[in-house]
C-alpha positions in Angstrom: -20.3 9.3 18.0 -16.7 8.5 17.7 -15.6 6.7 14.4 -14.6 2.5 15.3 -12.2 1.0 15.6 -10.1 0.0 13.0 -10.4 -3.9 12.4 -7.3 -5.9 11.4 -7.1 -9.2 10.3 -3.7 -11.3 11.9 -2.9 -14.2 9.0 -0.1 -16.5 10.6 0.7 -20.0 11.0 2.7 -19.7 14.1 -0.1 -20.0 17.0 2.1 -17.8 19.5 3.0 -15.3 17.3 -0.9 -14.9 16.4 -2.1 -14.3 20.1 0.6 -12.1 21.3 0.2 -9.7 18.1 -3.6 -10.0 18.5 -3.1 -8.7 22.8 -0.8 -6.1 21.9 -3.0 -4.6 18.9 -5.8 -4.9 21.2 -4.9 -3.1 23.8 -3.7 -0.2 21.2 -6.9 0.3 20.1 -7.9 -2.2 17.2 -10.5 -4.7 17.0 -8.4 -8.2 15.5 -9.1 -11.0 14.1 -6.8 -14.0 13.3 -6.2 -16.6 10.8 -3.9 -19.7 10.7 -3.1 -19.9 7.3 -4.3 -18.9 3.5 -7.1 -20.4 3.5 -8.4 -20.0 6.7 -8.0 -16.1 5.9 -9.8 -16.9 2.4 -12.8 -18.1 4.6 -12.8 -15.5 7.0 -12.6 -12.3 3.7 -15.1 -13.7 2.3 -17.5 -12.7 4.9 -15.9 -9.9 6.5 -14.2 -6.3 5.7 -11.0 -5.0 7.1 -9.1 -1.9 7.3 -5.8 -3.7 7.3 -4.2 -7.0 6.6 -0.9 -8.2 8.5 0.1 -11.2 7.0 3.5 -13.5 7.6 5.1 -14.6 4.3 6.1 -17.7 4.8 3.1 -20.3 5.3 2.3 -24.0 4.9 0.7 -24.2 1.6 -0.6 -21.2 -0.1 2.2 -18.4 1.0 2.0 -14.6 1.9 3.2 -13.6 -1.4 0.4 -15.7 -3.8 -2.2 -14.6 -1.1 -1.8 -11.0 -1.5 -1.2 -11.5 -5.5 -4.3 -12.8 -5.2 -6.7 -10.5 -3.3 -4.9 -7.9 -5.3 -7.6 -9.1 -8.1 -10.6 -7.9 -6.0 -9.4 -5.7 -2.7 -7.5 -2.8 -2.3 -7.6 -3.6 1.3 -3.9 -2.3 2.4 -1.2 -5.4 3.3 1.7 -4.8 5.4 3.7 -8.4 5.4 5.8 -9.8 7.8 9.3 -11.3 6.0 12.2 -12.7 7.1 15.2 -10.9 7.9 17.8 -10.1 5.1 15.2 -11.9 2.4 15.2 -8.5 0.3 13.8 -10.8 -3.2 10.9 -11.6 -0.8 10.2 -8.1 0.2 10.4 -7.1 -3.1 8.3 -9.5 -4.6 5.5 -9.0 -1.9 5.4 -5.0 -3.2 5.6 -6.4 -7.0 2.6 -8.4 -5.8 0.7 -5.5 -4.2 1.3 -5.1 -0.6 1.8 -1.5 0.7 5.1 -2.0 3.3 6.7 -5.1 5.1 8.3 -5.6 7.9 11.0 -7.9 9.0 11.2 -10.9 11.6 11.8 -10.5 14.5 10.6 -6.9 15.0 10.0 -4.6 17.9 6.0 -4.5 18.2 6.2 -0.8 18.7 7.3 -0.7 14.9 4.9 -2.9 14.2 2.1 -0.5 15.6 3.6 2.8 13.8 3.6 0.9 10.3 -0.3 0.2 11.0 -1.0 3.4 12.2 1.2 5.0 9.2 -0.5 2.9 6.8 -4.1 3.6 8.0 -3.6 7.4 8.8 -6.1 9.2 6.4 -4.4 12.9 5.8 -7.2 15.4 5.4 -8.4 16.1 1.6 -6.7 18.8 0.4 -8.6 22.2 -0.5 -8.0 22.3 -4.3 -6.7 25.5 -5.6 -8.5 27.8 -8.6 -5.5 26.5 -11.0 -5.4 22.7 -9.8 -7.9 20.1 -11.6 -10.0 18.6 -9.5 -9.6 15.2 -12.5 -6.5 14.6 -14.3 -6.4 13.4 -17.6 -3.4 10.8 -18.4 -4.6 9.6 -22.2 -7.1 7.0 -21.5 -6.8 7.1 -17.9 -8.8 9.7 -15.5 -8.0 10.1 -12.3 -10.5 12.0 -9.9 -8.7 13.8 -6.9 -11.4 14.4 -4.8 -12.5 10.7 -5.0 -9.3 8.9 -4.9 -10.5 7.0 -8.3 -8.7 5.9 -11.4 -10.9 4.9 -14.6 -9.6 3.6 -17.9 -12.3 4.1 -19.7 -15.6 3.5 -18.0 -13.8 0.6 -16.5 -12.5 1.5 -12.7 -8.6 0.6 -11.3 -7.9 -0.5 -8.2 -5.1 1.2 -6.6 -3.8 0.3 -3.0 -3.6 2.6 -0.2 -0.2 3.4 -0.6 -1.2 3.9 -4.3 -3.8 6.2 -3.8 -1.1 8.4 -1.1 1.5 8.5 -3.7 -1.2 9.8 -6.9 -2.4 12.1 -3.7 1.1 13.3 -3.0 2.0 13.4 -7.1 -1.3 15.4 -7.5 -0.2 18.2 -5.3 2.8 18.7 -7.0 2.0 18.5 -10.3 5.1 18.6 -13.2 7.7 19.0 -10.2 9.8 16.2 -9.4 10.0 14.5 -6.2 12.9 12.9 -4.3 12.8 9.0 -3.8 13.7 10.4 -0.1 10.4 13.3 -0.1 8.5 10.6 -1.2 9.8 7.8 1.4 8.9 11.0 4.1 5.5 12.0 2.8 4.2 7.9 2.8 5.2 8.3 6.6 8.1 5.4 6.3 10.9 5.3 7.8 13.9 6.8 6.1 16.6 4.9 4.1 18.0 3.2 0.9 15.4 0.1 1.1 12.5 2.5 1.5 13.4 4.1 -1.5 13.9 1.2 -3.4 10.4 0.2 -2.5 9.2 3.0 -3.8 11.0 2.3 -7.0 9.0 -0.6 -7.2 5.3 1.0 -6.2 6.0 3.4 -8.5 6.6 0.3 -11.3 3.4 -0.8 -10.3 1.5 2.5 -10.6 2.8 2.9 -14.0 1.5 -0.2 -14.7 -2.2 0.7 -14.4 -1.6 4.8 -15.7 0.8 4.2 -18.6 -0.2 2.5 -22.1 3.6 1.4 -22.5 4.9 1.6 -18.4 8.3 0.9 -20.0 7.8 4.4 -21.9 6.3 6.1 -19.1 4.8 9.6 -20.7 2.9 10.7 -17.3 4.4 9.4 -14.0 8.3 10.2 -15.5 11.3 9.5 -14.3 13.8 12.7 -13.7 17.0 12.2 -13.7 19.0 12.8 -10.9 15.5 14.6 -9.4 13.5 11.8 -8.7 10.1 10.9 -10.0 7.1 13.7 -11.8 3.6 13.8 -12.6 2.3 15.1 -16.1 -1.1 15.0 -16.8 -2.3 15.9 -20.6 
């Protein structure tokens, strides 16, 4: 039996945008669902799970940004949100907030479609070597390879998707530093200096939930002029 469909959930207030993205992503493939606004969408997750959220910033009422800040407390379903052109604050706040890429208006919906499918592509689980842990142990946080899992404590972390591929990528290269541009390549994005300044600000985030002082990072360091290292205890 072949796996389903992935199911994505369209949340814009612009009625034509909303049907033409929902025909396109349907006949690449995905099962979709739409929403008009915030809390339309609020109504619709509360009773259904999805594999991946595409959702326009700017919204009557409750915006992109707040939404996304806001499932953030509860889902680590992956966001992708649509922005306006040349509004880099907005894109920057929607990654601060926890969304895994964005995309600016007006796009080509073939780039839509590879950001999905970048996004949702689940790389096979690495065979761990003798000398790799299969946990790493970062103070009071664990974090279990195999399972994709962070703990503080007995107490589990959410991470994102794009959190869990960049602890995936860290965790195969333990203590060597990585490029802001070998990271940009391995998350599947597209190459350039925004990219990596997104990354600068997932990997803010990450530190957030691994580090007890994120502005003294001990584990997820900062190299300089090498890029960015993991060093578990």
């Amino acid at each position: 039996m072949s796996d389903p469909s992935p199911h994505l959930l369209i949340v814009d207030d612009d009625e034509r945008i909303r049907g033409l993205l929902r025909k396109f992503l349907i006949r690449h493939g995905f099962l979709v669902s739409v929403a008009r606004d915030a809390a339309h969408a609020r109504r619709i997750l509360s009773g259904l799970d999805f594999d991946l959220i595409v959702m326009d910033v700017m919204m009557p009422g409750e915006d992109g940004v707040a939404l996304t800040r806001a499932l953030r407390q509860s889902s680590a379903t992956p966001i992708l949100l649509l922005t306006a052109r040349g509004e880099t604050e907005e894109r920057i706040a929607g990654l601060e907030a926890g969304a895994d890429d964005y995309l600016a208006k007006p796009f080509e919906p073939k780039e839509l479609l590879l950001r999905i499918n970048a996004i949702l592509r689940r790389m096979p689980e690495p065979q761990p070597e003798t000398n790799v842990p299969k946990v790493l142990q970062m103070g009071p946080v664990r974090y279990d390879i195999e399972r994709a899992e962070l703990m503080r404590g007995n107490e589990p972390v959410r991470l994102t998707a794009t959190e869990v591929q960049l602890m995936r990528i860290f965790s195969e290269h333990l203590r060597t530093p990585l490029s802001r541009a070998k990271l940009v390549e391995d998350l599947g994005r597209d190459k350039g200096q925004a990219q990596e300044r997104a990354v600068d600000v997932q990997i803010t985030r990450l530190r957030r939930k691994i580090e007890t002082d994120p502005k003294q990072p001990r584990y997820l360091q900062t190299v300089r002029g090498e890029g960015y290292m993991l060093a578990p205890d």
